[in-house]
VOPAGU-2260 file (C-alpha; in pm, 1 decimal, decimal comma):
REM VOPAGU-2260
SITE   aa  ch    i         X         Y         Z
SITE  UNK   A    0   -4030,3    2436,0   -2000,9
SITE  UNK   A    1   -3641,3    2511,4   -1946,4
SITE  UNK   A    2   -3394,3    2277,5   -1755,6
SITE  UNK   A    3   -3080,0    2394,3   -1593,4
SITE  UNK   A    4   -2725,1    2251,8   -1450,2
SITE  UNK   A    5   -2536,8    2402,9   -1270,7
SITE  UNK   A    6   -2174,1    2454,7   -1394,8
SITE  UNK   A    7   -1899,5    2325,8   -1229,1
SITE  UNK   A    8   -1655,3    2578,9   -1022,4
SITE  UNK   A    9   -1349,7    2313,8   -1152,4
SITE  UNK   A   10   -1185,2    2148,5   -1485,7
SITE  UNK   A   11   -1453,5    1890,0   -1500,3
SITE  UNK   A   12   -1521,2    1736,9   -1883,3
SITE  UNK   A   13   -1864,4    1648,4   -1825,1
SITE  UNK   A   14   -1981,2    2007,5   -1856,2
SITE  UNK   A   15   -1805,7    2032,9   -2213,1
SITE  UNK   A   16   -1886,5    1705,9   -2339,9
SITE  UNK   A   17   -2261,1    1778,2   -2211,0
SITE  UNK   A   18   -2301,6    2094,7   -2436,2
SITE  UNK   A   19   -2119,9    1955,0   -2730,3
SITE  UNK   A   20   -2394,3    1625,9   -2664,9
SITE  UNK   A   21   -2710,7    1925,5   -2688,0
SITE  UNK   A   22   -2589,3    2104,7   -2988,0
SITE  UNK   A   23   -2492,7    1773,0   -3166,6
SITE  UNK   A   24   -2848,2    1665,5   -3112,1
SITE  UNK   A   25   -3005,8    2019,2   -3210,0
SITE  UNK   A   26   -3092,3    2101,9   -2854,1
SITE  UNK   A   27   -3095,1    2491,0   -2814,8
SITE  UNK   A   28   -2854,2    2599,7   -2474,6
SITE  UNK   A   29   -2757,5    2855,2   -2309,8
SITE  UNK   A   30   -2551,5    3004,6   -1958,1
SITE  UNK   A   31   -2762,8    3210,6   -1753,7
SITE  UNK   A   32   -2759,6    3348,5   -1367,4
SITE  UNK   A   33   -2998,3    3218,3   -1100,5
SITE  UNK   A   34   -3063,7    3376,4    -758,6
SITE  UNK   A   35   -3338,2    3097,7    -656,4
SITE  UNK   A   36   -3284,3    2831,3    -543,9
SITE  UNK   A   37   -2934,8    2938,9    -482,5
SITE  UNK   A   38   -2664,5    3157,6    -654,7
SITE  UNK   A   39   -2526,8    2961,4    -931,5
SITE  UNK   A   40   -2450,7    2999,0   -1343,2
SITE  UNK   A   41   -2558,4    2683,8   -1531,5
SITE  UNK   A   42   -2670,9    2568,1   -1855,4
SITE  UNK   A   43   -3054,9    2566,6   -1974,9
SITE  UNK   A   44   -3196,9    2363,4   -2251,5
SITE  UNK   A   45   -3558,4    2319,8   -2351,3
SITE  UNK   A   46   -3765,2    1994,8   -2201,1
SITE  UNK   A   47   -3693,1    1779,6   -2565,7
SITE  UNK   A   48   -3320,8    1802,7   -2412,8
SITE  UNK   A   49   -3394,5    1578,8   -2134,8
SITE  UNK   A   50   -3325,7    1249,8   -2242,5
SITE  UNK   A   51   -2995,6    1359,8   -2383,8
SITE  UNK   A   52   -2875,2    1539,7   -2081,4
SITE  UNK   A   53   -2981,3    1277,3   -1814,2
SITE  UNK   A   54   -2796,3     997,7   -2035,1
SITE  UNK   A   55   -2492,2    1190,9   -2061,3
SITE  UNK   A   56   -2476,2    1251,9   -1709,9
SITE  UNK   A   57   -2511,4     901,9   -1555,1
SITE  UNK   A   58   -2674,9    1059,3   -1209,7
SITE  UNK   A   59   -2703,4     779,1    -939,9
SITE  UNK   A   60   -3019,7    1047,7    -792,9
SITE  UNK   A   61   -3164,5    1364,9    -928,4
SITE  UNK   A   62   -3418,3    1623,7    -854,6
SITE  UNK   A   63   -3611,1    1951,7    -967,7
SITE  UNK   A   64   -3633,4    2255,2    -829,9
SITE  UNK   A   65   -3809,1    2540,2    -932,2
SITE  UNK   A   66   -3592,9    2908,0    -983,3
SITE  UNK   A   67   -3668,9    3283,4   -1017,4
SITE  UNK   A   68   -3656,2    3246,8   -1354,2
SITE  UNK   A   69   -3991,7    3175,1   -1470,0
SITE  UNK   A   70   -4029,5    2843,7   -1647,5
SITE  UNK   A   71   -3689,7    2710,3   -1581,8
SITE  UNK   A   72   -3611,4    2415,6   -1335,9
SITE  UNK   A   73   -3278,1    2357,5   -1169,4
SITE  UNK   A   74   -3148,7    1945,9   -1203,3
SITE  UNK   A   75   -2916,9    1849,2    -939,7
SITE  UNK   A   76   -2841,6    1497,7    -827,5
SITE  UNK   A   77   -2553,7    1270,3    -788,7
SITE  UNK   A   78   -2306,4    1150,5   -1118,4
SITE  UNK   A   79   -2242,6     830,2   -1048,7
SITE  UNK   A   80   -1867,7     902,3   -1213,4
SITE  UNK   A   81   -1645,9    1275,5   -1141,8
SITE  UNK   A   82   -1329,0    1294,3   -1362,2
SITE  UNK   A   83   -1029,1    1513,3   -1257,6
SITE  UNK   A   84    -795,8    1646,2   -1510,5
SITE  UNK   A   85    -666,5    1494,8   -1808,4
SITE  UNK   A   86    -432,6    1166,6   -1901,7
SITE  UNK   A   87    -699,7     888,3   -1966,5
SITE  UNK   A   88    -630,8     781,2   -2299,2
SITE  UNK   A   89    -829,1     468,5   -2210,6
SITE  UNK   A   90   -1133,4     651,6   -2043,7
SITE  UNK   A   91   -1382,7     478,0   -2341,4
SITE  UNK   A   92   -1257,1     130,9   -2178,4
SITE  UNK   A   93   -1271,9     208,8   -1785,1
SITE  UNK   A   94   -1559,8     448,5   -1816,7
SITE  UNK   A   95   -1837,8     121,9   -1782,0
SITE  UNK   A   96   -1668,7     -61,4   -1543,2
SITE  UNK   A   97   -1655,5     220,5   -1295,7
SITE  UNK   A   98   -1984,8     317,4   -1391,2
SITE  UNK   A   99   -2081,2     -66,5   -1318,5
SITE  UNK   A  100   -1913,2     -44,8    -978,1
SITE  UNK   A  101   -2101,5     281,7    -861,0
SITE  UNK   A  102   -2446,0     118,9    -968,4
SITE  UNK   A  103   -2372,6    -184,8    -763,7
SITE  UNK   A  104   -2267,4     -19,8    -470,0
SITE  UNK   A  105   -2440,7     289,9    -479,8
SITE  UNK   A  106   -2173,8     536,0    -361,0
SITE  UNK   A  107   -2058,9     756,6    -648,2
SITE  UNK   A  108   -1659,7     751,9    -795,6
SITE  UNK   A  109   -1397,7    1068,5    -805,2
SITE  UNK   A  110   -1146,6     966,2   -1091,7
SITE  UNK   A  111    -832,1    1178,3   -1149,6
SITE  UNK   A  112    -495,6    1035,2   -1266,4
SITE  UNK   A  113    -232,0    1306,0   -1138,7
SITE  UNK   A  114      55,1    1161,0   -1327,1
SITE  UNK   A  115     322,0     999,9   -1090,9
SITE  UNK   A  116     260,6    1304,0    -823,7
SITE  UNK   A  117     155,6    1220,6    -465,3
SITE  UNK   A  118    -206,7    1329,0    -312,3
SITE  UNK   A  119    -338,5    1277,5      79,2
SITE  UNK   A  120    -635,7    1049,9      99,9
SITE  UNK   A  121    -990,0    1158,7      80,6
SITE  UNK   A  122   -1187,2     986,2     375,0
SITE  UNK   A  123   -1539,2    1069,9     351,6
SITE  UNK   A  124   -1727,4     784,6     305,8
SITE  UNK   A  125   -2009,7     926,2      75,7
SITE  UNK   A  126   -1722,6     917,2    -182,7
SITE  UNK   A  127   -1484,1     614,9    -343,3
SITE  UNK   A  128   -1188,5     799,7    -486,5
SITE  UNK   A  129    -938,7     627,9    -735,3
SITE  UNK   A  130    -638,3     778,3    -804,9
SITE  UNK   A  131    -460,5     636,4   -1148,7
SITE  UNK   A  132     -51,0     659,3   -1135,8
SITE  UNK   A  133     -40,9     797,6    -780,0
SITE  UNK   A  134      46,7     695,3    -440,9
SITE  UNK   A  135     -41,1     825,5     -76,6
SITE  UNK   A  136     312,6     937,5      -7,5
SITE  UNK   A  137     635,2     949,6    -267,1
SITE  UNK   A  138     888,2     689,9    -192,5
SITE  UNK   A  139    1039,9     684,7    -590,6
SITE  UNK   A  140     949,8     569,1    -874,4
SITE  UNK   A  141     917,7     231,1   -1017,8
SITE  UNK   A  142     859,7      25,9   -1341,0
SITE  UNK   A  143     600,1    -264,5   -1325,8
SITE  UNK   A  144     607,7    -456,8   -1678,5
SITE  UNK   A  145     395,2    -703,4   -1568,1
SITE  UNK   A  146      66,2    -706,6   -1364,9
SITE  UNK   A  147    -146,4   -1024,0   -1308,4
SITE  UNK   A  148      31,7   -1198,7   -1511,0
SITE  UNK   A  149     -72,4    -951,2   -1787,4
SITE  UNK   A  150     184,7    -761,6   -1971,8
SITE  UNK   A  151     169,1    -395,7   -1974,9
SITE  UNK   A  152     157,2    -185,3   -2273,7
SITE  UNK   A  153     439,0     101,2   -2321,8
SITE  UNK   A  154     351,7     374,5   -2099,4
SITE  UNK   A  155     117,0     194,0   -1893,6
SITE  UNK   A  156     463,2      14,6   -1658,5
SITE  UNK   A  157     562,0     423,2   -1510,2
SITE  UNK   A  158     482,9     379,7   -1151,4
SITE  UNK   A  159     537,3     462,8    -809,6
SITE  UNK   A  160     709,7     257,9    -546,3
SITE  UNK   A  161     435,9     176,6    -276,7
SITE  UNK   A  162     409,3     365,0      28,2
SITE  UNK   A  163     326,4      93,3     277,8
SITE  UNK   A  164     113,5     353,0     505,2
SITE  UNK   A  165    -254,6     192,0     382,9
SITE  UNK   A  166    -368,6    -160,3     297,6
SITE  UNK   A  167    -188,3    -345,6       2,7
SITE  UNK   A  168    -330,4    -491,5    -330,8
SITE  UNK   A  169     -93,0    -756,8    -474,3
SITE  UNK   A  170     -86,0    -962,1    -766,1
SITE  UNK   A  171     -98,9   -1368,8    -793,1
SITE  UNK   A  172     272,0   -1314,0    -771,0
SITE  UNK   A  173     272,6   -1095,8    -446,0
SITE  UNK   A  174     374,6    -762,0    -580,0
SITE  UNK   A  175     182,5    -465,3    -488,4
SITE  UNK   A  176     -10,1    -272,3    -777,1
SITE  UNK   A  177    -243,1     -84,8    -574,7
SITE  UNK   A  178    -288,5      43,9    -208,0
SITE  UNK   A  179    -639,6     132,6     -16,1
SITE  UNK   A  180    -589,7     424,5     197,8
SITE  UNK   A  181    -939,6     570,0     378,0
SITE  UNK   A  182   -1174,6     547,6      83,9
SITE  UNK   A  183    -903,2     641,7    -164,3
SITE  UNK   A  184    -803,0     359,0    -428,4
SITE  UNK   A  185    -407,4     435,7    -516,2
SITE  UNK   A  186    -349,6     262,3    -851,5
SITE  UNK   A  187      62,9     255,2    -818,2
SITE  UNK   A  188     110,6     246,7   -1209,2
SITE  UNK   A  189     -42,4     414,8   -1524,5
SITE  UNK   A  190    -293,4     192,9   -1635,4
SITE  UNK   A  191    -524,8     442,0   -1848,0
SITE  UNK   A  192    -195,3     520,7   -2054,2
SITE  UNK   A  193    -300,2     339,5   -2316,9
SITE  UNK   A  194    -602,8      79,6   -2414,2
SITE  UNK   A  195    -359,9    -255,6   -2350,8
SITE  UNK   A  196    -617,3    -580,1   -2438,1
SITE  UNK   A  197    -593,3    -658,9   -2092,0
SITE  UNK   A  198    -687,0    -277,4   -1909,6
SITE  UNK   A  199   -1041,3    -393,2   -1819,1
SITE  UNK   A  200    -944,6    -686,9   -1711,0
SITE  UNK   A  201    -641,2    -534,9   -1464,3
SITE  UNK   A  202    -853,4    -277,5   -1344,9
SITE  UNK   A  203   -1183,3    -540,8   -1268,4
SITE  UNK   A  204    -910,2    -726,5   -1042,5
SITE  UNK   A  205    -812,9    -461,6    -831,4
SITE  UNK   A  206   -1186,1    -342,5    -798,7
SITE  UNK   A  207   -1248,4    -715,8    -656,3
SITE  UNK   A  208    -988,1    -686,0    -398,9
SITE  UNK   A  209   -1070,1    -355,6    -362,5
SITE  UNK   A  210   -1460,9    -493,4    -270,3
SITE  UNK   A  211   -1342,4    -797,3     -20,1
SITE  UNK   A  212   -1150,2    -568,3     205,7
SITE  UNK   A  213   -1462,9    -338,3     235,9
SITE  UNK   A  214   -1657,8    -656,0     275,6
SITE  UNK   A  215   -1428,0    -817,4     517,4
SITE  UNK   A  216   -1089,9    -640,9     664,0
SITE  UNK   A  217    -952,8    -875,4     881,6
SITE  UNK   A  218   -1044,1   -1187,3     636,2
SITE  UNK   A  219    -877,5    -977,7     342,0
SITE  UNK   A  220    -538,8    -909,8     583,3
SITE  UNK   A  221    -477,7   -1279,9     668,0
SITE  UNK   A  222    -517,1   -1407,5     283,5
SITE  UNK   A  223    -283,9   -1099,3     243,5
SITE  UNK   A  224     -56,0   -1301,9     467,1
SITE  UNK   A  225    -140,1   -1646,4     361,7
SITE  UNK   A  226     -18,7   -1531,4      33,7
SITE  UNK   A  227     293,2   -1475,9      79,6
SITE  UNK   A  228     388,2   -1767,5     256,9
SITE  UNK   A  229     542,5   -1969,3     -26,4
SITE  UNK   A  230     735,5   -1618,2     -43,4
SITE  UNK   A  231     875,1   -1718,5     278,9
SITE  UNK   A  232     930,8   -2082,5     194,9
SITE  UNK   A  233    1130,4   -1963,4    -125,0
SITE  UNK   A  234    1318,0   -1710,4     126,8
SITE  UNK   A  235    1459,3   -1959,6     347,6
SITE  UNK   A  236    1498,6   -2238,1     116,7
SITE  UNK   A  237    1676,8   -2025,9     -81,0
SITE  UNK   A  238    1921,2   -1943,5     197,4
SITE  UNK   A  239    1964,5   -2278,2     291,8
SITE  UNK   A  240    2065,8   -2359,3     -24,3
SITE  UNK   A  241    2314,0   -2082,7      -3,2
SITE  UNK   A  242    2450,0   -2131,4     318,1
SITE  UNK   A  243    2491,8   -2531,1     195,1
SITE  UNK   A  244    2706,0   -2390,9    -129,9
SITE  UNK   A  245    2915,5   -2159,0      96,6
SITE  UNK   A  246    2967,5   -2413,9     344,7
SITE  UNK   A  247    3052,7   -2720,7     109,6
SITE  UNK   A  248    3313,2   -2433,7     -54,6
SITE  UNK   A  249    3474,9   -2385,5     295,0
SITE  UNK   A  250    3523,5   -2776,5     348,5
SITE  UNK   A  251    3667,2   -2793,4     -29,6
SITE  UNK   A  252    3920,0   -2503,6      85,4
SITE  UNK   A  253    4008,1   -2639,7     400,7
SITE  UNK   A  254    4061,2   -3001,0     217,0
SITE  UNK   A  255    4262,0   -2836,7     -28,8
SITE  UNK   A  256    4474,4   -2646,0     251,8
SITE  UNK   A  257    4543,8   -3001,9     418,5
SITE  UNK   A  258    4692,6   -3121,5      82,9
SITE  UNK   A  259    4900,2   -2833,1      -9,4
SITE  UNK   A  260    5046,2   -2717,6     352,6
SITE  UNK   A  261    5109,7   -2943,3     587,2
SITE  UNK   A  262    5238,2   -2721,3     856,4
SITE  UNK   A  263    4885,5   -2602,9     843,7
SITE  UNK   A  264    4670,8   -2935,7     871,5
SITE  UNK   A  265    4613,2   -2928,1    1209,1
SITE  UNK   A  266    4437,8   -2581,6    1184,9
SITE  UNK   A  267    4276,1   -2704,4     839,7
SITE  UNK   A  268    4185,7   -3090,0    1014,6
SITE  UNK   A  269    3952,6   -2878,3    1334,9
SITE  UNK   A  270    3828,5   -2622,3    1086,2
SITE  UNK   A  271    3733,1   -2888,3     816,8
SITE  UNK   A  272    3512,8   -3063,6    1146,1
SITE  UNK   A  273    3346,1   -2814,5    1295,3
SITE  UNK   A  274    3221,6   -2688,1     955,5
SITE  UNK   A  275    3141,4   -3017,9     848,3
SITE  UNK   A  276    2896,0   -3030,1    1155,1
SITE  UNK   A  277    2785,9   -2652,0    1062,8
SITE  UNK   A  278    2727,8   -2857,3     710,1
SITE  UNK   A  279    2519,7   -3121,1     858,8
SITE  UNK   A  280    2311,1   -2914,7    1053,8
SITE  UNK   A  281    2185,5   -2659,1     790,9
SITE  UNK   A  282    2148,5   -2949,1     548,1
SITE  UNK   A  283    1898,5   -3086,3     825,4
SITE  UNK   A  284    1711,2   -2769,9     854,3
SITE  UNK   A  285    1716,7   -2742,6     477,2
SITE  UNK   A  286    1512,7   -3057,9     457,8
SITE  UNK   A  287    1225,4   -2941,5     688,6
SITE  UNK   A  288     915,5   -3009,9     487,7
SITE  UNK   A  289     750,9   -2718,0     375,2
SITE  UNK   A  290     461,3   -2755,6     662,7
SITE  UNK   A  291     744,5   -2704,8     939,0
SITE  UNK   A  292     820,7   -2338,4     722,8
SITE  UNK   A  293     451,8   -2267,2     688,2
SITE  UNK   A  294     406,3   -2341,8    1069,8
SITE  UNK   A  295     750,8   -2096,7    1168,5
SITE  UNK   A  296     577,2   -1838,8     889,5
SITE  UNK   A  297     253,7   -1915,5    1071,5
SITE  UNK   A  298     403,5   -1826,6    1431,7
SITE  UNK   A  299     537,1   -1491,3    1315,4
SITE  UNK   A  300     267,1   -1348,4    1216,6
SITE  UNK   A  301      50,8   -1437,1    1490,6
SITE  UNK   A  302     303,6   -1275,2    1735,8
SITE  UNK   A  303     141,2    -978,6    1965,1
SITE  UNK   A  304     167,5    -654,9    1808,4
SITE  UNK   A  305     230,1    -790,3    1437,8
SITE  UNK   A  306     -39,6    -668,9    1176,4
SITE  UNK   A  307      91,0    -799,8     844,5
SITE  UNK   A  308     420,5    -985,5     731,2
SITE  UNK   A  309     521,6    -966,7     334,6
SITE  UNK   A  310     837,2   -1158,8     211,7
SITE  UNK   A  311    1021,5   -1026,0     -49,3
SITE  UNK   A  312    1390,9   -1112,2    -221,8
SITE  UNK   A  313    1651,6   -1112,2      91,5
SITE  UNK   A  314    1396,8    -913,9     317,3
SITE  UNK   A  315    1111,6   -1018,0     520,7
SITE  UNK   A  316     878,6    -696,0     608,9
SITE  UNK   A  317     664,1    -684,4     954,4
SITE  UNK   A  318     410,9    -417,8    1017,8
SITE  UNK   A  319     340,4    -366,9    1388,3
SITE  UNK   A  320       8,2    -228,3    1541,0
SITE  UNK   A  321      -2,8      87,7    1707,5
SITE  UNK   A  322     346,8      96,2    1966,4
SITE  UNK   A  323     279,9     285,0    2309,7
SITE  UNK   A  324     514,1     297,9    2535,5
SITE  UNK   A  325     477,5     337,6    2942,9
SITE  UNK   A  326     763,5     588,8    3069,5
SITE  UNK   A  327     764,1     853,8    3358,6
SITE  UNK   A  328     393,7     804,3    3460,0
SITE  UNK   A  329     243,1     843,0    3132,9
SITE  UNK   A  330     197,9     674,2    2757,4
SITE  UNK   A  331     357,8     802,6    2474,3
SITE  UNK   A  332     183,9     664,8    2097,9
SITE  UNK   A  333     520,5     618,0    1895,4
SITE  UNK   A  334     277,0     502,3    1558,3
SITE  UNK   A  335     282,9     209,3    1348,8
SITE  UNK   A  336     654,9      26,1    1201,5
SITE  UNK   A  337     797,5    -156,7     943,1
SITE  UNK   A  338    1083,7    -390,3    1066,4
SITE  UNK   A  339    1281,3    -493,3     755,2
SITE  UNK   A  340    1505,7    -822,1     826,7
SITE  UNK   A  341    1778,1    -793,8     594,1
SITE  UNK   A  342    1819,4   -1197,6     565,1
SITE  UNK   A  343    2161,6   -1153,4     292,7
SITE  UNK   A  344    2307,7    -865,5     575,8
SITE  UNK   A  345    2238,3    -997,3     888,4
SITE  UNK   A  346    2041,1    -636,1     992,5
SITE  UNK   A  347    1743,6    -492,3    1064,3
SITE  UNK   A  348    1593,0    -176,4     983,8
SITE  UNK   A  349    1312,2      -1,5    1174,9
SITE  UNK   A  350    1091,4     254,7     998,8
SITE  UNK   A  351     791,7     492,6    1165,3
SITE  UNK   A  352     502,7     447,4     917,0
SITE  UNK   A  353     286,5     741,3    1061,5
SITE  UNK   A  354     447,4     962,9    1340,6
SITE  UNK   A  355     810,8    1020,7    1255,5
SITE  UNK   A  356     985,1    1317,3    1423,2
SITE  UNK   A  357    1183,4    1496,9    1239,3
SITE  UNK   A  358    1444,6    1191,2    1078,5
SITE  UNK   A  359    1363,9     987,0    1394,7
SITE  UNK   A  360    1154,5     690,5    1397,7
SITE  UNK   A  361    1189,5     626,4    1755,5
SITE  UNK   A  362    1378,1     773,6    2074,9
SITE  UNK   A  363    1636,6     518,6    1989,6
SITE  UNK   A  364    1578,0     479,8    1590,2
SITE  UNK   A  365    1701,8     763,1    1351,9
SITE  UNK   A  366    1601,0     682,1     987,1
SITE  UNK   A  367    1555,8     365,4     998,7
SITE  UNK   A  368    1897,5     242,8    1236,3
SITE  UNK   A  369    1830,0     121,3    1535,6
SITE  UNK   A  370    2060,7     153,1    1842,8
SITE  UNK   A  371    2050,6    -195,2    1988,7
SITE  UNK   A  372    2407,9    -181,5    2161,9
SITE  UNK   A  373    2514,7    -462,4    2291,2
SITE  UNK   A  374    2239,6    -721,8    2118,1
SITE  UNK   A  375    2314,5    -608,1    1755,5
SITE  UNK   A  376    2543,0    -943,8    1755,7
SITE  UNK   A  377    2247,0   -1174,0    1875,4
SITE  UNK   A  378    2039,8   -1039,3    1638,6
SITE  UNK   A  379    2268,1   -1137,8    1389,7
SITE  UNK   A  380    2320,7   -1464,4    1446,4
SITE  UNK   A  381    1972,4   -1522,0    1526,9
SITE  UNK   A  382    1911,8   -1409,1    1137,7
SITE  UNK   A  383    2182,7   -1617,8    1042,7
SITE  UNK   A  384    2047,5   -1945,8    1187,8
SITE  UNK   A  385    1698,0   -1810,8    1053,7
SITE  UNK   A  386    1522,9   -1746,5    1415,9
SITE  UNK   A  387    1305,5   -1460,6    1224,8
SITE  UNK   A  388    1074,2   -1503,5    1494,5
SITE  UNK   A  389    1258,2   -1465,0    1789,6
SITE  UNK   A  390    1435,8   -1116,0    1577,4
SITE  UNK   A  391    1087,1    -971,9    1584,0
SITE  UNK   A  392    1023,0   -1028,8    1952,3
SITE  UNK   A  393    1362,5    -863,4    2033,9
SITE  UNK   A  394    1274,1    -574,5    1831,7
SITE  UNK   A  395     885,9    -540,9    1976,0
SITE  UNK   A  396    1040,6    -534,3    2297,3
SITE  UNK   A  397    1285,5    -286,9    2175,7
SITE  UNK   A  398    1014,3     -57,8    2005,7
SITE  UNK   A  399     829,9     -67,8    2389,4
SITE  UNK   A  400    1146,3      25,3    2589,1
SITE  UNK   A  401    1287,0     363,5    2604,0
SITE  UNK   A  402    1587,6     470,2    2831,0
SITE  UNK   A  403    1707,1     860,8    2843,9
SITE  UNK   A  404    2048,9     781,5    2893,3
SITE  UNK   A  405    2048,9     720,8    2503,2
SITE  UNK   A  406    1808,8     873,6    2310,9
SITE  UNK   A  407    1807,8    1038,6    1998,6
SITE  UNK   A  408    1540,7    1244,3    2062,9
SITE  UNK   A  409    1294,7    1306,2    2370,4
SITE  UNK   A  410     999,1    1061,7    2400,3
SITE  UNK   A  411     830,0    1406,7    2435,0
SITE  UNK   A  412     837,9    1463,7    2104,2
SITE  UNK   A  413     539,0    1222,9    2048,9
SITE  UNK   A  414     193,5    1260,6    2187,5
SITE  UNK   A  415      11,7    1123,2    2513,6
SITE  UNK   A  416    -238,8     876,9    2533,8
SITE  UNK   A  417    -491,8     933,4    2829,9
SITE  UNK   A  418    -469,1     570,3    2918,5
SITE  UNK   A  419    -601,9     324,4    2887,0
SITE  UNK   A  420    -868,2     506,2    2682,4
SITE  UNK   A  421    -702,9     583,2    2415,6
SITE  UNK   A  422    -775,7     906,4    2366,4
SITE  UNK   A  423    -449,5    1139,0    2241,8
SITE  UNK   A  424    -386,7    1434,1    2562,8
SITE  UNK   A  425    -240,0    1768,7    2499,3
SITE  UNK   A  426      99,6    1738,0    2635,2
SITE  UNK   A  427      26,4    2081,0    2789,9
């Protein structure tokens, strides 16, 4: 009795490494053509190579079938691990924790590390795809030296910037080292570079995350918030305490300008005041205890429309749901956004996620600038006296309101909802 499997139409190294396996363990082989049950050139072994085979393999499910070859049976079932290409210097070290995470779930893992490129998501759910040093969509590259608090070895830091169109995976210290897009896993950075002590570890962490927002979406989002609300605390304490240094440097100037010119001190006495009350105020707001920030963090990102809110250095990030916008008898689904408040600048930047046209955003966005006319001033002070929250409801409003008077681009250009079903109409 003969066994056969099939051989694989791409670079796979399972088929090498499974021959190499046979002949190490004296198993005869050999590639032959089938016609029965299907059209296919494999490898055969005799029965005694069983055992060998099927442990090399790792199939979550297999079964026999019989072939028009007499005496020879045709395996086929399900590896519970497919590797893509080359670059996985730590393969020996990943290789039984993925195998651990296919046996637990029972849906089998396609592994491929493309090496800083950029590949579209698989989404069929009979598949969990990870993609090692890769993201969804380019946006540049990035170094990340440190990941869990674990130091990376050489090699393993090259990464790519994230591309904020699926669902983040961040650290203890909010940075992003992974996104989940469909049932595609993007590792941002080259973990199996190299076998660091800690590559197991890194890797079991982002499984776990990876597990609870399969488990639980909407759960996994608001930690995903939660988390970075000391982010936020940090933001705007931080400003305060710079707007308190610039301030108390304004008062010593005007002080100074009292002293030295007197034919200015009337100027220098009303300046000195008012900022002096500017002073007092921001050092009141400064003191807010950190539950008043957690509450105004709190209120953002339960405003209608926003999905997820991350904090970063000088910029706080909102992703909106899906924007449709009334106009002329119909609705027009504009996509998701990112609205970056620049806190140091006193801006705001608005960013299409999923259905830019051409370099336009929005009718009245074109990459990323925003033509707010005559409230672009409001919006800036509102940033400067840190009214984040009532920025984002000028912008939502903004996103929903379209005018043809001044437009970038036709409204058009984006696709029809049949509302209020939902369902996207053929502008025809």
């Amino acid at each position: 009795m003969w066994l056969l499997i099939e051989k694989p139409d791409d670079d796979e190294f399972w088929y090498g490494e499974l021959k190499e396996s046979l002949l190490r363990n004296g198993i005869p082989i050999a590639e032959v053509a089938i016609s029965v049950p299907k059209e296919i050139i494999g490898l055969t072994f005799p029965e005694e190579g069983r055992k060998v085979a099927l442990d090399k393999l790792k199939m979550l499910s297999f079964s026999e079938m019989e072939t028009n070859l007499p005496g020879v049976s045709l395996i086929e079932g399900v590896p519970l691990i497919r590797r893509i290409g080359a670059n996985f210097e730590a393969w020996d070290m990943i290789e039984p924790i993925l195998e651990d995470h296919a046996i637990k779930t029972g849906i089998p893992i396609e592994v491929s590390c493309p090496h800083g490129s950029d590949e579209e998501a698989d989404f069929g759910e009979d598949l969990f795809s990870i993609r090692f040093y890769c993201a969804c969509s380019h946006r540049g590259t990035e170094k990340y030296h440190e990941v869990f608090s674990f130091e990376l070895d050489d090699g393993q830091d090259d990464g790519i910037k994230p591309s904020f169109l699926g669902v983040p995976i961040i650290d203890e210290k909010g940075r992003v080292v992974a996104e989940i897009v469909g049932t595609t896993l993007y590792i941002l950075f080259d973990l199996v570079h190299s076998t660091g002590d800690h590559t197991g570890e890194i890797l079991l962490k982002i499984l776990d995350r990876y597990t609870a927002y399969k488990a639980d979406p909407e759960k996994y989002l608001q930690e995903i918030s939660a988390a970075y609300c000391p982010s936020y605390i940090e933001e705007c304490s931080r400003r305060y305490a710079l707007g308190i240094k610039e301030l108390s440097e304004e008062i010593k100037e005007a002080e100074q300008n009292i002293k030295n010119y007197q034919r200015r001190i009337v100027e220098s006495v009303r300046k000195r005041d008012v900022t002096k009350k500017h002073l007092d105020a921001l050092i009141s707001a400064g003191s807010e205890s950190d539950q008043v920030l957690t509450d105004e963090f709190n209120n953002l990102r339960s405003l209608p429309g926003v999905e997820l809110v991350i904090v970063g250095d000088g910029i706080v990030m909102v992703f909106t749901e899906t924007i449709v916008v009334d106009y002329d008898s119909y609705s027009y689904e504009l996509g998701k956004y990112r609205i970056d408040i620049l806190t140091d600048q006193g801006d705001v930047r608005v960013f299409n996620l999923n259905r830019e046209y051409e370099e336009n955003d929005h009718p009245h966005i074109s990459e990323g600038s925003c033509c707010f006319g005559n409230v672009s001033s409001g919006i800036a002070k509102f940033i400067g006296e840190y009214q984040y929250t009532v920025v984002i409801e000028i912008v939502m409003k903004f996103l929903r309101t379209v005018s043809s008077d001044s437009w970038y681009t036709s409204i058009t250009d984006w696709p029809v909802v049949d509302w209020p079903t939902g369902v996207m109409c053929d502008d025809s």
